[in-house]
C-alpha positions as CSV (number, residue, x, y, z in Angstrom):
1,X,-5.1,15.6,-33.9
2,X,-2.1,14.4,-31.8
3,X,-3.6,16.6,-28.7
4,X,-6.6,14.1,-28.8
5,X,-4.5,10.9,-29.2
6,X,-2.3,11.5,-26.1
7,X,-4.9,13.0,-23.7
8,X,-4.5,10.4,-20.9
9,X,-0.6,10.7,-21.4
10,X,-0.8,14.8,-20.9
11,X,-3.3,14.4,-18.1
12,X,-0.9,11.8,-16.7
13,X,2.1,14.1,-17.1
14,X,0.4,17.5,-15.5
15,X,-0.9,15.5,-12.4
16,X,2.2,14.0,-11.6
17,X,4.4,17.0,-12.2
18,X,1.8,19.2,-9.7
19,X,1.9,16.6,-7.3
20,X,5.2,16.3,-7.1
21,X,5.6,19.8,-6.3
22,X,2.5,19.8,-4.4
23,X,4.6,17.2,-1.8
24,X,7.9,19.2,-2.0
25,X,6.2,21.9,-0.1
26,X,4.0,19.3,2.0
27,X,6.4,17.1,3.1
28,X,8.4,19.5,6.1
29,X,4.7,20.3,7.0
30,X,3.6,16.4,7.2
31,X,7.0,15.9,8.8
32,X,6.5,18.2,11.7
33,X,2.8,16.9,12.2
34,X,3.8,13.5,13.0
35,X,6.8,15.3,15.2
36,X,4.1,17.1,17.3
37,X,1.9,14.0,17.5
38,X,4.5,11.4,18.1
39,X,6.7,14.3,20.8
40,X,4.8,16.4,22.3
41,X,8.1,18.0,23.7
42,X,9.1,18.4,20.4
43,X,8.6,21.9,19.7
44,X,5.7,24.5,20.8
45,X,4.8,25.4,16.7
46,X,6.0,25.4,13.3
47,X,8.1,28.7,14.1
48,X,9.6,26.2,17.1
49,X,9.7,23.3,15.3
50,X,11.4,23.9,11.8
51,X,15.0,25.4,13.6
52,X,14.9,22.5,15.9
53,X,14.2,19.7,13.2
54,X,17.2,21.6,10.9
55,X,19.7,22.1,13.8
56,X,19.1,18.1,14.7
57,X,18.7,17.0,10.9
58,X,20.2,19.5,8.5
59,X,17.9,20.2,5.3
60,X,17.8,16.5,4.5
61,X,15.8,16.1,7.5
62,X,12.6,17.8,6.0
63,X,12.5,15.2,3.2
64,X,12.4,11.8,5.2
65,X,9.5,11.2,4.5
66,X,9.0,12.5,0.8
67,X,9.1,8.5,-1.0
68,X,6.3,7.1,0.7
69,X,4.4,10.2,0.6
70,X,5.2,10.7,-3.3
71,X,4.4,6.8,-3.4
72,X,0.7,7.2,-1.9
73,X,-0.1,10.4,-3.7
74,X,1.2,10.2,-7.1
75,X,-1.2,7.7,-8.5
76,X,-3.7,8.4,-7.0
77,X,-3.7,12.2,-8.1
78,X,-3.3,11.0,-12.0
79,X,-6.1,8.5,-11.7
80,X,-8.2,11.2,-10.0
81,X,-7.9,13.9,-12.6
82,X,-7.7,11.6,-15.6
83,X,-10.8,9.9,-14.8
84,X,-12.7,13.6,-14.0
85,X,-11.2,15.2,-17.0
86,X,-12.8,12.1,-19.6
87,X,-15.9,12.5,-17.5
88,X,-16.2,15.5,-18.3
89,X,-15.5,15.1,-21.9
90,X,-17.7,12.3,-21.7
91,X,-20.8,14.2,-20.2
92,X,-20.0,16.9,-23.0
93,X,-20.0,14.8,-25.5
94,X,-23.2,12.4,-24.9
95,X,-25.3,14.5,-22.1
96,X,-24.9,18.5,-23.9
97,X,-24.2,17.4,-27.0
98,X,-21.4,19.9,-27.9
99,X,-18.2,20.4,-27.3
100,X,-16.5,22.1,-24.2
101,X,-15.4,24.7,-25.6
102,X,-18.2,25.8,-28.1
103,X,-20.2,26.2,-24.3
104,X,-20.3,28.9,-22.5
105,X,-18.6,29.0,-18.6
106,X,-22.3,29.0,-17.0
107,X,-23.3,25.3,-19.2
């Protein structure tokens, strides 16, 4: 089957495309972390903080940081859930002897 062939690709694929989303809605949060730590001033919370960083920044602002946090995620997320997802096929395969989906939820 073609499915089977390009398993690591399609595992590859759907880690880096969640991740990727995963860091567009992390990245104002991480942002305004490191605002809190490094100012103290900065704002008093998030409600504070995100009119202040947009009136200073614009909507770019949010995103500074978004390359090197893509860049430190990213591969780690696809090696993560490539490696569990053939470990699991793995332990299927040579520990239960059947296949994933012949088991039920509980095996």
């Amino acid at each position: 089957m073609p499915v089977d062939r390009n398993r690591s690709f399609i595992f590859f694929a759907h880690s880096a495309s969640a991740e990727v989303l995963a860091n567009v809605a992390l990245c104002p949060l991480k942002l305004l972390k490191s605002r809190f730590k490094s100012s103290p001033i900065f704002a008093k919370s998030l409600l504070d903080g995100f009119p202040k960083l947009y009136a200073s920044e614009g909507p770019y602002g949010f995103y500074r940081g978004f390359v090197p946090l893509w860049g430190r995620n990213l591969l780690f997320s696809m090696i993560m859930l490539s490696t569990f997802e053939h470990s699991v096929d793995f332990l299927y395969r040579n520990v239960i002897h059947r296949r994933k989906e012949d088991c039920s939820s509980v095996q």
